[in-house]
N, CA, C and O atoms as CSV, one atom per row, in Angstrom:
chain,resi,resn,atom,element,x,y,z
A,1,UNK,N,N,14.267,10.860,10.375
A,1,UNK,CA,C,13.959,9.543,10.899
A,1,UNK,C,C,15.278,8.806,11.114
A,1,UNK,O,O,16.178,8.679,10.283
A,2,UNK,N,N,15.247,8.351,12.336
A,2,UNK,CA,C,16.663,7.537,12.356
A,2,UNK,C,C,16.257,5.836,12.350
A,2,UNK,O,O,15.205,5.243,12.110
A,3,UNK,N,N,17.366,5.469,12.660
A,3,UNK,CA,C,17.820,3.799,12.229
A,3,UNK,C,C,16.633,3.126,13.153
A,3,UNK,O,O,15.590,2.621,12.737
A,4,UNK,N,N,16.980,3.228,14.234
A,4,UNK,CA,C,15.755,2.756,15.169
A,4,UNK,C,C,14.441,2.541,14.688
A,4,UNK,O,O,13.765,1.578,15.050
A,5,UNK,N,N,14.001,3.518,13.776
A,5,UNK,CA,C,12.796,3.669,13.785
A,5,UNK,C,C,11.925,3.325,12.204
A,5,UNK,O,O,10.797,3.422,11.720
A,6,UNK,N,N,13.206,2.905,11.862
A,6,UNK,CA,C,13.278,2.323,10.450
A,6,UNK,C,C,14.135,0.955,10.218
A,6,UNK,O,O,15.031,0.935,9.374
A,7,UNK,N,N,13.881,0.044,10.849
A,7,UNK,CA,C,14.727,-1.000,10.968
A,7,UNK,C,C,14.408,-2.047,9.858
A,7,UNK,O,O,15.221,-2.965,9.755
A,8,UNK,N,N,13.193,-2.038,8.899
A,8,UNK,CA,C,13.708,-2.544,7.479
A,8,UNK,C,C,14.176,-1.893,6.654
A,8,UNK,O,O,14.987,-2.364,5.856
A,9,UNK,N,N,13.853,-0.857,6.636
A,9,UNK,CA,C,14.389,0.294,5.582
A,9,UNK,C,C,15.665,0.110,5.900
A,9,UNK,O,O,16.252,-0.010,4.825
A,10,UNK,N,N,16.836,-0.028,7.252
A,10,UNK,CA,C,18.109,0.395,7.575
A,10,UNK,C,C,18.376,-1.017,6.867
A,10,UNK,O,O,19.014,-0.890,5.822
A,11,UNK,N,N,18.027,-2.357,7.203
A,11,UNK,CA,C,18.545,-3.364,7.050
A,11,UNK,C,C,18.484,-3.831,5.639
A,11,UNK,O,O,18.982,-4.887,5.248
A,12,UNK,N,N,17.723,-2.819,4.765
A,12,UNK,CA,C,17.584,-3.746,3.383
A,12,UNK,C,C,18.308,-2.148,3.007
A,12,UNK,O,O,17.878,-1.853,1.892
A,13,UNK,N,N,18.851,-1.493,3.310
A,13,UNK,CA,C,19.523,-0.259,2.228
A,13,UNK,C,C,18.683,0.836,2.153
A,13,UNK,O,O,19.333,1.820,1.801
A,14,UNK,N,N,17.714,1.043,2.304
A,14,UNK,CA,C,16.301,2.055,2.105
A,14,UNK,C,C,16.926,3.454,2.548
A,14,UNK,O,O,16.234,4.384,2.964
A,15,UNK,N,N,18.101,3.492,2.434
A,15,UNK,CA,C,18.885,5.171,2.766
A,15,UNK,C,C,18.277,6.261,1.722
A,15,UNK,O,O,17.891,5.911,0.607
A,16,UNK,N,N,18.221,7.618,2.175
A,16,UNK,CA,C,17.654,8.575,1.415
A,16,UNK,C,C,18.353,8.419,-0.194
A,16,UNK,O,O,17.701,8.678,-1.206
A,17,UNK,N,N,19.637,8.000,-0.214
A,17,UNK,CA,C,19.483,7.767,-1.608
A,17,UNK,C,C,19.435,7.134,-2.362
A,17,UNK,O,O,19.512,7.455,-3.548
A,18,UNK,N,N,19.227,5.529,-1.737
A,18,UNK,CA,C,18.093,4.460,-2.225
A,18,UNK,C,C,17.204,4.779,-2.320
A,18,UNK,O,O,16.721,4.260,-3.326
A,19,UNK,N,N,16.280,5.651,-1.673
A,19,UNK,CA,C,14.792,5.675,-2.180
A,19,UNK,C,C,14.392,6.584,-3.166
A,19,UNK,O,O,13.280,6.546,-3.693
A,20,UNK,N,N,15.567,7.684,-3.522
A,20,UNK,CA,C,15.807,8.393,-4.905
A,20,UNK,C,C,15.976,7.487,-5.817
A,20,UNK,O,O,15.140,7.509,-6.721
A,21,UNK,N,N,16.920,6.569,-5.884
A,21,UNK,CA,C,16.915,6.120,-6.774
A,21,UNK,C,C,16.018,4.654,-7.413
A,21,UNK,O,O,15.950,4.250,-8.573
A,22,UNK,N,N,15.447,4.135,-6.246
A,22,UNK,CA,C,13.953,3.523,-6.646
A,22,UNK,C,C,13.141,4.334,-7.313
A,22,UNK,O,O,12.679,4.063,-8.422
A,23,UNK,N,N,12.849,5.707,-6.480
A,23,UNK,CA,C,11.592,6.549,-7.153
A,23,UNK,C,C,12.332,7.291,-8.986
A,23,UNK,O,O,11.818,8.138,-9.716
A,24,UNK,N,N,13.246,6.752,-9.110
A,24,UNK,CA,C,13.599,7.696,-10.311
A,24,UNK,C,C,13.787,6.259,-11.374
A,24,UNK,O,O,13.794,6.384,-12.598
A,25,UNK,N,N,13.904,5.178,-10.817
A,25,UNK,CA,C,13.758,3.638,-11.631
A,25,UNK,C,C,12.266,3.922,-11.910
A,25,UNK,O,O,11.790,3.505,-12.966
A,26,UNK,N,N,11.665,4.455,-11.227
A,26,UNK,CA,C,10.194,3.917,-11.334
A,26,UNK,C,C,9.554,5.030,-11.887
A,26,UNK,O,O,8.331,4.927,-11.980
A,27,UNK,N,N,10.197,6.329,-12.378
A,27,UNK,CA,C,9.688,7.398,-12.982
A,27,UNK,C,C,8.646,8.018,-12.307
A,27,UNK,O,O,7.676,8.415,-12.951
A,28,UNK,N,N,8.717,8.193,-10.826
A,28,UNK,CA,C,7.915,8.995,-9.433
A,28,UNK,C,C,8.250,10.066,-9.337
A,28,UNK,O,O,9.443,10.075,-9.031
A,29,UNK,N,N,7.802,11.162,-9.441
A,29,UNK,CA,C,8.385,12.245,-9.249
A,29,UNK,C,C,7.063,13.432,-8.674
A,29,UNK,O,O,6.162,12.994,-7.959
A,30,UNK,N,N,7.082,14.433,-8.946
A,30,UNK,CA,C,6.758,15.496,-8.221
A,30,UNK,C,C,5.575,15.487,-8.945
A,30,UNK,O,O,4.534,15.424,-8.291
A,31,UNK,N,N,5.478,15.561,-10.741
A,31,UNK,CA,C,3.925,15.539,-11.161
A,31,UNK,C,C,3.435,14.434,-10.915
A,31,UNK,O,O,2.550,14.256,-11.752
A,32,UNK,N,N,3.533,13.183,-9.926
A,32,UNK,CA,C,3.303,11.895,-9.866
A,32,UNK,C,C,2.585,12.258,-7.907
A,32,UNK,O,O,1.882,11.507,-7.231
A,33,UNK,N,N,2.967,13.226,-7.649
A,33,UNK,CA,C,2.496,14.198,-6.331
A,33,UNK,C,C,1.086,14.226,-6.768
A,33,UNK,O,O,0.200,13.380,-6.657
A,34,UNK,N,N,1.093,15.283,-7.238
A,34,UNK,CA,C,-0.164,15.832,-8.082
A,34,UNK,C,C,-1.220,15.043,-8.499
A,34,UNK,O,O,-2.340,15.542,-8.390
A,35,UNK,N,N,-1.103,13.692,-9.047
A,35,UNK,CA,C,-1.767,13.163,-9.741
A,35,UNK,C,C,-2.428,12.609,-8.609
A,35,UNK,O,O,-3.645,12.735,-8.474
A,36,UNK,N,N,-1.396,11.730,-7.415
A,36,UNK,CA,C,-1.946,11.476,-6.079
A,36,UNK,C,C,-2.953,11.796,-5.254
A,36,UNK,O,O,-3.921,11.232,-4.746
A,37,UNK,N,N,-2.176,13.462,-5.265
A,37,UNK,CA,C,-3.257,13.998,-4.293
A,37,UNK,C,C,-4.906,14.052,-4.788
A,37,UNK,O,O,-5.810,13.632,-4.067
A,38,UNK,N,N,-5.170,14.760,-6.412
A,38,UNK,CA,C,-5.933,14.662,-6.899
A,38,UNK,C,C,-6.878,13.317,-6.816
A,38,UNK,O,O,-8.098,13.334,-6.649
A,39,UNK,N,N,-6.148,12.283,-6.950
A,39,UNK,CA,C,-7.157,11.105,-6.247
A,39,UNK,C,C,-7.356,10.392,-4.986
A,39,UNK,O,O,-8.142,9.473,-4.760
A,40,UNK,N,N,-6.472,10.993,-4.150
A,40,UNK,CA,C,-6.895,11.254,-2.880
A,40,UNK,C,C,-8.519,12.063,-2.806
A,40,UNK,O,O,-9.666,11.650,-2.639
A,41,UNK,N,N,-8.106,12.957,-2.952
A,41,UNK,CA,C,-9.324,14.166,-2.837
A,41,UNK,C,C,-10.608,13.912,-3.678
A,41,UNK,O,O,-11.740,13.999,-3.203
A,42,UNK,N,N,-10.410,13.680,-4.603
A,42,UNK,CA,C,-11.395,13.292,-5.837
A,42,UNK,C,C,-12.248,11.612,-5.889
A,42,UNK,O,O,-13.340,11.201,-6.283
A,43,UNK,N,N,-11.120,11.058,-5.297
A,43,UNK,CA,C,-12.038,9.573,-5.647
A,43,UNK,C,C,-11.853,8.694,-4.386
A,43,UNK,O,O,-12.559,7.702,-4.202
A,44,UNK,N,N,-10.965,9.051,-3.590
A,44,UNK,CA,C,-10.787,8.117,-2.275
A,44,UNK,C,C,-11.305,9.187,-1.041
A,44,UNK,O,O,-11.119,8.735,0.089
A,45,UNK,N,N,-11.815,10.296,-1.095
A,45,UNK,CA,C,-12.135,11.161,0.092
A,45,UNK,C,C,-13.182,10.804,0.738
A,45,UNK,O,O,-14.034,10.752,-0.148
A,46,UNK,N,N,-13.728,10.493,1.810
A,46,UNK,CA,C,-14.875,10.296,2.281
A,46,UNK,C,C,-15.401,9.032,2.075
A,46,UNK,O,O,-16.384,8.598,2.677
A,47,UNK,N,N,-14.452,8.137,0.820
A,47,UNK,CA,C,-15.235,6.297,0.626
A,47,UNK,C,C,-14.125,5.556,0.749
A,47,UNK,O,O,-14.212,4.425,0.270
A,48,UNK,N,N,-13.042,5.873,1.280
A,48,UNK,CA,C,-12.235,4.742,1.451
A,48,UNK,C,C,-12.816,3.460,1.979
A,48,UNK,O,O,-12.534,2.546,1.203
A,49,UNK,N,N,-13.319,3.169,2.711
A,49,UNK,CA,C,-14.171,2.158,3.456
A,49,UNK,C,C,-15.142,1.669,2.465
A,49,UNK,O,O,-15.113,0.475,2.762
A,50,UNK,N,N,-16.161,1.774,1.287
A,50,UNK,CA,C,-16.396,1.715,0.585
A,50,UNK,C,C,-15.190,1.592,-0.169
A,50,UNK,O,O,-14.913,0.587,0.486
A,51,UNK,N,N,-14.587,1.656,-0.652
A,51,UNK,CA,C,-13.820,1.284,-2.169
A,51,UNK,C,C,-12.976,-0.236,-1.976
A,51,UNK,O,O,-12.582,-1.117,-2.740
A,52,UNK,N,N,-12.947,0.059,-0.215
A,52,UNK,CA,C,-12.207,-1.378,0.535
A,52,UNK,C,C,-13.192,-2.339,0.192
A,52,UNK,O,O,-12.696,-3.167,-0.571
A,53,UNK,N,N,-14.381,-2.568,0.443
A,53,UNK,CA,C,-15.308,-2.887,0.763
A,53,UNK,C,C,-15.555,-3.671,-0.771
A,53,UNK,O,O,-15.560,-4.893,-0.913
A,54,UNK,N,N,-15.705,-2.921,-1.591
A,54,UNK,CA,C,-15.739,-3.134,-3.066
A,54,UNK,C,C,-15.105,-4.221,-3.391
A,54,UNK,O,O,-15.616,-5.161,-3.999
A,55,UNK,N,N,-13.671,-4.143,-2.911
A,55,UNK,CA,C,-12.454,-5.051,-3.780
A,55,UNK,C,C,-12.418,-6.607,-2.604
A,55,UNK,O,O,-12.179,-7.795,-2.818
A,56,UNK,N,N,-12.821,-5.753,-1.247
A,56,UNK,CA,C,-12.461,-7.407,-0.408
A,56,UNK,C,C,-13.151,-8.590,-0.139
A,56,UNK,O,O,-12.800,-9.620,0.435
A,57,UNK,N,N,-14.366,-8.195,-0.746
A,57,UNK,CA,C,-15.233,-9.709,-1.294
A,57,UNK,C,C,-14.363,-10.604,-1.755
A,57,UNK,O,O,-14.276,-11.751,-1.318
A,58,UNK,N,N,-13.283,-9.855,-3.177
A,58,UNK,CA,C,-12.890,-10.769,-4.212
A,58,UNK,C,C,-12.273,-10.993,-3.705
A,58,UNK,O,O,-12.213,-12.217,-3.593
A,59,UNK,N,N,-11.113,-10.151,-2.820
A,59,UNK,CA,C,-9.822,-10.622,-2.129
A,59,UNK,C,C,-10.181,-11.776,-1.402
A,59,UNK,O,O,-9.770,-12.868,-1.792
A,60,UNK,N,N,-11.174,-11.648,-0.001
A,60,UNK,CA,C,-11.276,-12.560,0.631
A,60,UNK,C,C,-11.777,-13.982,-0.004
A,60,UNK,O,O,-12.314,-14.724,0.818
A,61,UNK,N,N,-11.689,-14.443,-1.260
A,61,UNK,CA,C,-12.205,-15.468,-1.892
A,61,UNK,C,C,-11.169,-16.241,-2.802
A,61,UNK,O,O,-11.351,-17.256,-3.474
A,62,UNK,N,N,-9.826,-15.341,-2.605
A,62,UNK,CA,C,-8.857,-16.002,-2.889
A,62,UNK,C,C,-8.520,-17.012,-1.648
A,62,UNK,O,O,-8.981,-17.213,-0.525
A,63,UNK,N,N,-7.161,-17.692,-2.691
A,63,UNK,CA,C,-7.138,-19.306,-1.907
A,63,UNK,C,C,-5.575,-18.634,-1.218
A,63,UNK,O,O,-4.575,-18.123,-1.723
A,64,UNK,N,N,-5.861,-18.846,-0.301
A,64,UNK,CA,C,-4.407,-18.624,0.802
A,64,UNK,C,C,-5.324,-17.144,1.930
A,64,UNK,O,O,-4.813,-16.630,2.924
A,65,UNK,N,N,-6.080,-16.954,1.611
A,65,UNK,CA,C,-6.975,-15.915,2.367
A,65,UNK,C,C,-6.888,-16.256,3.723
A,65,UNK,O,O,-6.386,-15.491,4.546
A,66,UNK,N,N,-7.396,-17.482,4.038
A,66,UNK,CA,C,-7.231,-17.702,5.841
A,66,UNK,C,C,-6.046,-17.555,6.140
A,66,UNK,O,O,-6.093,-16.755,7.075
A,67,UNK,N,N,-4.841,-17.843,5.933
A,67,UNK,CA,C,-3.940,-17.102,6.256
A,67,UNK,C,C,-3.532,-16.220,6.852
A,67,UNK,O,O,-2.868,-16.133,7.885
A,68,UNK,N,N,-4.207,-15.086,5.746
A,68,UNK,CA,C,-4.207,-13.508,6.187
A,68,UNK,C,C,-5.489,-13.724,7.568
A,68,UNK,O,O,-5.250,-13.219,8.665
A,69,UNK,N,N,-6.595,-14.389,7.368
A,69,UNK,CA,C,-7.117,-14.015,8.766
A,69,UNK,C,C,-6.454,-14.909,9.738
A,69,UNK,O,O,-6.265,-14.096,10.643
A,70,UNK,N,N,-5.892,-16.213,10.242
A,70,UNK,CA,C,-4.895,-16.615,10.882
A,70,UNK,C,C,-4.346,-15.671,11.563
A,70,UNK,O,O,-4.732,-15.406,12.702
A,71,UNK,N,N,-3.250,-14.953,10.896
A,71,UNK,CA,C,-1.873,-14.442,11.098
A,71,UNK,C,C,-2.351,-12.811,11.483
A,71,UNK,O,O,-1.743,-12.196,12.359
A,72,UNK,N,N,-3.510,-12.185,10.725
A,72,UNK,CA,C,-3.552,-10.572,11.197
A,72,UNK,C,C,-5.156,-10.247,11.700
A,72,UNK,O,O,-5.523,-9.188,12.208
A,73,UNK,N,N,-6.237,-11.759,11.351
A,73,UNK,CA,C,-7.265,-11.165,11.337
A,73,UNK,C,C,-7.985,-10.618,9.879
A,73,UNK,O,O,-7.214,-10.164,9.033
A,74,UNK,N,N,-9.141,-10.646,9.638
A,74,UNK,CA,C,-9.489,-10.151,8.476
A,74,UNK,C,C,-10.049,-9.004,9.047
A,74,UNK,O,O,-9.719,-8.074,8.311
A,75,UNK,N,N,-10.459,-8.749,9.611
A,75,UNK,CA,C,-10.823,-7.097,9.986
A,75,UNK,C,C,-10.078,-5.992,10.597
A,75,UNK,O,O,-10.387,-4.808,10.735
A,76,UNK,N,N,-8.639,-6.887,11.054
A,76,UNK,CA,C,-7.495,-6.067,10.932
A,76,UNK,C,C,-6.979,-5.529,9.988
A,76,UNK,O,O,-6.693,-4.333,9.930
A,77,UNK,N,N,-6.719,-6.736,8.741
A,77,UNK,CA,C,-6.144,-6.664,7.520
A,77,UNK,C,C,-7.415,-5.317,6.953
A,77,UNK,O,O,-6.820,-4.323,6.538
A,78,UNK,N,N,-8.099,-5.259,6.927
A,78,UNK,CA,C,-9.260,-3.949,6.200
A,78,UNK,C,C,-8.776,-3.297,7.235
A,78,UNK,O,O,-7.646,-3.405,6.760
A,79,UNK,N,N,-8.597,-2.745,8.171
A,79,UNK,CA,C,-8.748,-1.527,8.193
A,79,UNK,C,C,-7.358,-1.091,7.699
A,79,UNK,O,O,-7.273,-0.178,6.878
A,80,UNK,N,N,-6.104,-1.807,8.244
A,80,UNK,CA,C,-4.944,-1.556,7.343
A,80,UNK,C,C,-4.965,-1.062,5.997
A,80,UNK,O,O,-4.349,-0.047,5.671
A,81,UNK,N,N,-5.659,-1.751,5.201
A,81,UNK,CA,C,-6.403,-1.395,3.763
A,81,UNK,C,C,-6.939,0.244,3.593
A,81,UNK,O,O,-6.540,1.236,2.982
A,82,UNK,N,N,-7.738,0.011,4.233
A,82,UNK,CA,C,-8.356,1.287,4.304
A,82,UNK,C,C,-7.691,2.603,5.089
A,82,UNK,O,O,-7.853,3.775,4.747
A,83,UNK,N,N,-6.991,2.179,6.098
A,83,UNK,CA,C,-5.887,3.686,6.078
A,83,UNK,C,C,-4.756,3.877,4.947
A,83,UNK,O,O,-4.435,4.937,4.410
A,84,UNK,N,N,-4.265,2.675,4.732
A,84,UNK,CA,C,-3.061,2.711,3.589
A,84,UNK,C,C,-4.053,3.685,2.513
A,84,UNK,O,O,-3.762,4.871,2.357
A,85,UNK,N,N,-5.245,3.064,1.793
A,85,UNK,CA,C,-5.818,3.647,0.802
A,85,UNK,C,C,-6.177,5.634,1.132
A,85,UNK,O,O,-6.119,6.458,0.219
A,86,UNK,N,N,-6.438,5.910,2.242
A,86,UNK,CA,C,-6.843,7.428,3.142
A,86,UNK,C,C,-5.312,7.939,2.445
A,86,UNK,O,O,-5.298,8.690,1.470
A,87,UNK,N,N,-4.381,7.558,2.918
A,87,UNK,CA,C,-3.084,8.096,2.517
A,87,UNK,C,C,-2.504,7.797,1.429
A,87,UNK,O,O,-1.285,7.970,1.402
A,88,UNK,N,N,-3.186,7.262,0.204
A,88,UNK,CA,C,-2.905,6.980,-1.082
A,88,UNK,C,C,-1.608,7.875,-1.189
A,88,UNK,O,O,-1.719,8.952,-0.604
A,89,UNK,N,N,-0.503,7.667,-1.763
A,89,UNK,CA,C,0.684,8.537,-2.279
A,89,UNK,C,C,1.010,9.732,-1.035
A,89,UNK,O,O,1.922,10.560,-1.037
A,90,UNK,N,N,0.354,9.601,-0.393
A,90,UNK,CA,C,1.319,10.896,0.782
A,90,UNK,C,C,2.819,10.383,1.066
A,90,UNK,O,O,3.191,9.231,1.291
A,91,UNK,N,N,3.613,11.632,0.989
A,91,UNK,CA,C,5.096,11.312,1.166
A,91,UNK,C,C,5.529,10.103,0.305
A,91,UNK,O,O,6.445,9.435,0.785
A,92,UNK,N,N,5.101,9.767,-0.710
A,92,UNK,CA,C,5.941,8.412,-0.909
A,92,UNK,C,C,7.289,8.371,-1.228
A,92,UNK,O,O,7.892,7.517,-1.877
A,93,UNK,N,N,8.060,10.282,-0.239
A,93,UNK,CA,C,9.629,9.780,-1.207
A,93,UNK,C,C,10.072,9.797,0.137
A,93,UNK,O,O,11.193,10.282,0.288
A,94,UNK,N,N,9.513,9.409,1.119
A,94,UNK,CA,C,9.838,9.282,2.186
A,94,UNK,C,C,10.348,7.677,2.888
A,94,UNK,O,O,9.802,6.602,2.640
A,95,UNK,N,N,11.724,7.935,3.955
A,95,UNK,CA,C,11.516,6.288,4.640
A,95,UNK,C,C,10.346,6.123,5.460
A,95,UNK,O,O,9.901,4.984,5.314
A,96,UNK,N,N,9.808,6.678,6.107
A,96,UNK,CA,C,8.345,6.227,6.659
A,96,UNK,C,C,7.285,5.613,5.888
A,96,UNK,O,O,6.743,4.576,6.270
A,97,UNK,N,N,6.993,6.159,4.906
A,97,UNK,CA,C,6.299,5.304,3.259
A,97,UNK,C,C,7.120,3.835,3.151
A,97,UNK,O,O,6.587,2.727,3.214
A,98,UNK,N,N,8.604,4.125,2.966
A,98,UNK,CA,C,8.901,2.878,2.535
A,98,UNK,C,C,8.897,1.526,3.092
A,98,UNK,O,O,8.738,0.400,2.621
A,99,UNK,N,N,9.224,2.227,4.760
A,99,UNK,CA,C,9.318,1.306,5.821
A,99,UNK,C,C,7.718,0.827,6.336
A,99,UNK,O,O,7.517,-0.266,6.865
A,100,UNK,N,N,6.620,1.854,6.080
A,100,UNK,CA,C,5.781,0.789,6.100
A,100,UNK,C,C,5.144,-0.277,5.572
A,100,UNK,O,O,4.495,-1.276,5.882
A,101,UNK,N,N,5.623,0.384,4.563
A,101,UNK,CA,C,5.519,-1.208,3.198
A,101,UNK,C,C,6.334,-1.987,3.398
A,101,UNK,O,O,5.899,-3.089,3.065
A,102,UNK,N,N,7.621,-2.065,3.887
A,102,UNK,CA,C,9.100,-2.823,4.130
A,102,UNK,C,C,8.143,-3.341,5.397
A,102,UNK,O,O,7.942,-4.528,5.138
A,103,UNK,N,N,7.626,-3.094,6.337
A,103,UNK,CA,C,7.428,-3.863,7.776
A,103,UNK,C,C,5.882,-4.538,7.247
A,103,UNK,O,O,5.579,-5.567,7.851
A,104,UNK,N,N,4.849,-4.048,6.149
A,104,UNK,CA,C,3.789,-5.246,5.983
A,104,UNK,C,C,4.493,-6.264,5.094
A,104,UNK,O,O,3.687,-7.195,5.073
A,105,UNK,N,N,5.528,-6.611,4.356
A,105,UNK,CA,C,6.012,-7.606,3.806
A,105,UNK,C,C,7.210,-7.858,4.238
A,105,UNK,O,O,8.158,-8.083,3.486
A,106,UNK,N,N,7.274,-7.841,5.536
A,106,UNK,CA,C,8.219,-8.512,6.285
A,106,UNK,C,C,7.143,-9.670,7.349
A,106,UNK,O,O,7.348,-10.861,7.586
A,107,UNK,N,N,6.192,-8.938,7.742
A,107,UNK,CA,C,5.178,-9.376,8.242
A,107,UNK,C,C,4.291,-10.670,8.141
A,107,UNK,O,O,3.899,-11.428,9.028
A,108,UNK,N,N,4.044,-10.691,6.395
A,108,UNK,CA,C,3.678,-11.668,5.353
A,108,UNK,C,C,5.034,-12.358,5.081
A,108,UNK,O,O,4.994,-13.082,4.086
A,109,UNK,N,N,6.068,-12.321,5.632
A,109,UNK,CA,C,7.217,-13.499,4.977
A,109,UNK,C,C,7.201,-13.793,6.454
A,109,UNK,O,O,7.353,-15.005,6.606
A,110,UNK,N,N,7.051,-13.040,7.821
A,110,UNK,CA,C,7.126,-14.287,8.867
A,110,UNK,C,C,6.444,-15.176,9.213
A,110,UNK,O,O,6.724,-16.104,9.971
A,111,UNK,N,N,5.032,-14.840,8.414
A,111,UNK,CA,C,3.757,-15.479,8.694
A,111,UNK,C,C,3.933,-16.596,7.398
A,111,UNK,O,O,3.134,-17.533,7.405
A,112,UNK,N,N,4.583,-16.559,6.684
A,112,UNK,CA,C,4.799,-17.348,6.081
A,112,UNK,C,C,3.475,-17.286,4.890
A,112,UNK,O,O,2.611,-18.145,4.719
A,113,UNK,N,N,3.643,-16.005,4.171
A,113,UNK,CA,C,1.740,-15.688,3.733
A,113,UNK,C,C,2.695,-15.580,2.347
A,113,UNK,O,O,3.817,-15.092,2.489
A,114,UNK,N,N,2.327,-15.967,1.194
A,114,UNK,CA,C,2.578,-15.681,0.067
A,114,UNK,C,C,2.497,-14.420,-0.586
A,114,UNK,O,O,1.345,-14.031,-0.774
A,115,UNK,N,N,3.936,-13.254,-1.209
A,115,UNK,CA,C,3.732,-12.334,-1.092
A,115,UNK,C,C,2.858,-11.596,-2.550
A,115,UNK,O,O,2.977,-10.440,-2.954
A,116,UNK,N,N,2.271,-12.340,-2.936
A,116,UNK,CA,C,1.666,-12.259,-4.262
A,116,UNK,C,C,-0.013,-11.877,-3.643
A,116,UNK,O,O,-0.836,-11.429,-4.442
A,117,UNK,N,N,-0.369,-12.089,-2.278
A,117,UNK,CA,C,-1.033,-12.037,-1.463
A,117,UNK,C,C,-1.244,-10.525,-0.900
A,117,UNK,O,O,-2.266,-10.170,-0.312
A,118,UNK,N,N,-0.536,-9.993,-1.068
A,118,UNK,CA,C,0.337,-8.858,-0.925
A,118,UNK,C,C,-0.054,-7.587,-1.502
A,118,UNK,O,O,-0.367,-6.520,-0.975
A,119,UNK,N,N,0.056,-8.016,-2.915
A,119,UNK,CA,C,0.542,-6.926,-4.208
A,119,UNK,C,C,-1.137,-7.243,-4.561
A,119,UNK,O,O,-1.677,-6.374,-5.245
A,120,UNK,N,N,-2.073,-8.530,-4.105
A,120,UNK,CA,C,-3.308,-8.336,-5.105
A,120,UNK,C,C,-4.084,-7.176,-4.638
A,120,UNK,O,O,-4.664,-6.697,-5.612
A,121,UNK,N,N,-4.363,-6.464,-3.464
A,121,UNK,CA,C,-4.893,-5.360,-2.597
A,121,UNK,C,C,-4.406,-4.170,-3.380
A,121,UNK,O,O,-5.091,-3.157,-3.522
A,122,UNK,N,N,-2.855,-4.369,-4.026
A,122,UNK,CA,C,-3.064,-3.036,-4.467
A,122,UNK,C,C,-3.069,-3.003,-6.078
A,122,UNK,O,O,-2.875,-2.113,-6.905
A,123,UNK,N,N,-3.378,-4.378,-6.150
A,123,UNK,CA,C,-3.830,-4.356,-7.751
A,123,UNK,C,C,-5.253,-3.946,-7.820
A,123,UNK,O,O,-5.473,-3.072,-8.659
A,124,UNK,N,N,-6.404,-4.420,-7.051
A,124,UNK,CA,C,-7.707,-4.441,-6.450
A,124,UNK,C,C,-8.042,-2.804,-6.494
A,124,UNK,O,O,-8.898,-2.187,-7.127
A,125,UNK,N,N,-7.053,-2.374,-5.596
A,125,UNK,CA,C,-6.918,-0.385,-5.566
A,125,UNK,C,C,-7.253,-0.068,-6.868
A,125,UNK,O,O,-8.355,0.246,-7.318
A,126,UNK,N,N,-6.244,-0.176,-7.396
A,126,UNK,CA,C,-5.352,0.444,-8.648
A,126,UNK,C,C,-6.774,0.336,-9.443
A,126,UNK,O,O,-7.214,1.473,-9.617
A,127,UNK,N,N,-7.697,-0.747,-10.023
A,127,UNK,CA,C,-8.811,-1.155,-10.645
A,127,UNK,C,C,-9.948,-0.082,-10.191
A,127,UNK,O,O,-10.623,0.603,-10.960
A,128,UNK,N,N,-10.007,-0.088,-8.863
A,128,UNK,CA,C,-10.934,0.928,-8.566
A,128,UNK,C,C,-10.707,2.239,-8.269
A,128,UNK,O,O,-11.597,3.018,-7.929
A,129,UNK,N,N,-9.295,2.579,-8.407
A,129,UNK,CA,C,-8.791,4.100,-8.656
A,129,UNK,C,C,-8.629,4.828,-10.086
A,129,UNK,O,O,-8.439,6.036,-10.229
A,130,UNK,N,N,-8.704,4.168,-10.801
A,130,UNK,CA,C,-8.490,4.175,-12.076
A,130,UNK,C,C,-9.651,4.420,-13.114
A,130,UNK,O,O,-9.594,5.334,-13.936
A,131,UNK,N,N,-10.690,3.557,-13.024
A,131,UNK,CA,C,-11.926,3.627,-12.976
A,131,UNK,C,C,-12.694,4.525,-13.081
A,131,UNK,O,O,-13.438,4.675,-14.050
A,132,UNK,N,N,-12.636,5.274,-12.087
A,132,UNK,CA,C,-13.501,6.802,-12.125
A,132,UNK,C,C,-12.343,8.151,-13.080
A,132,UNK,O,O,-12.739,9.172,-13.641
A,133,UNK,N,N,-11.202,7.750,-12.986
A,133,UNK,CA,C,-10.569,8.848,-13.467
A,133,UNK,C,C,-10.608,8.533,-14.886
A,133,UNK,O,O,-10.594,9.542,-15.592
A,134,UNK,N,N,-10.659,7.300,-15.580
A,134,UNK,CA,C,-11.201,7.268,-16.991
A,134,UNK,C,C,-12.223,7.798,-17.552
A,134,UNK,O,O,-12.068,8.374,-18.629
A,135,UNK,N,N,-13.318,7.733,-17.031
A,135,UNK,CA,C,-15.000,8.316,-16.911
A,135,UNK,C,C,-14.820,9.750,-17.391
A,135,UNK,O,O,-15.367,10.330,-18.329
A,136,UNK,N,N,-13.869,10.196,-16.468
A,136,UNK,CA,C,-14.271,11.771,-16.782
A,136,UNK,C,C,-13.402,12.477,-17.943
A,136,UNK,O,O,-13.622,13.648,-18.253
């Protein structure tokens, strides 16, 4: 991937060995692959749309919400949701991973959207990914 095509990743540092060394701050690694894919396959296969569905009642009932429909739409913002969630952990040691997270919160700071706004979608995830893998 070159510069062009990664233009937050180039402009905030996101070089292949910045994103080593994020993923090794953050203790990501290869059995952190594994664990991914497994809930890819296991708990997000076939209900992503459902699991969206689940969490964006609550989301959409937070206060700064019109916003997000303002600035992207609320049925834009879901389906965004719901592909990000389809590709749970694919490549994440990749700049394409990083840069698309680098270009939705670049997105939310031009729109002027609070980025705490942001991080609750994948707190929302995390609750309902988690969930079923306790159970068993």
């Amino acid at each position: 991937m070159n510069a062009e095509t990664t233009p937050h990743c180039t402009a905030l540092g996101f070089d292949d060995k910045r994103i080593q060394e994020v993923l090794s701050m953050l203790r990501l690694g290869e059995e952190h692959r594994a664990i991914a894919d497994r809930i890819r396959t296991q708990v997000i296969a076939g209900r992503a749309d459902e699991l969206v569905d689940r969490c964006f009642t609550a989301f959409a009932r937070t206060r700064g919400f019109s916003l997000i429909e303002r600035s992207f739409g609320a049925e834009s913002f879901k389906r965004a949701w719901i592909n990000r969630l389809r590709r749970f952990g694919l490549d994440f040691d990749t700049k394409e991973y990083f840069e698309e997270r680098l270009a939705t919160a670049a997105a939310f700071a031009r729109a002027k959207i609070h980025l705490s706004l942001l991080h609750l979608p994948y707190c929302l995830t995390q609750e309902i990914l988690i969930a079923p893998m306790a159970h068993r």
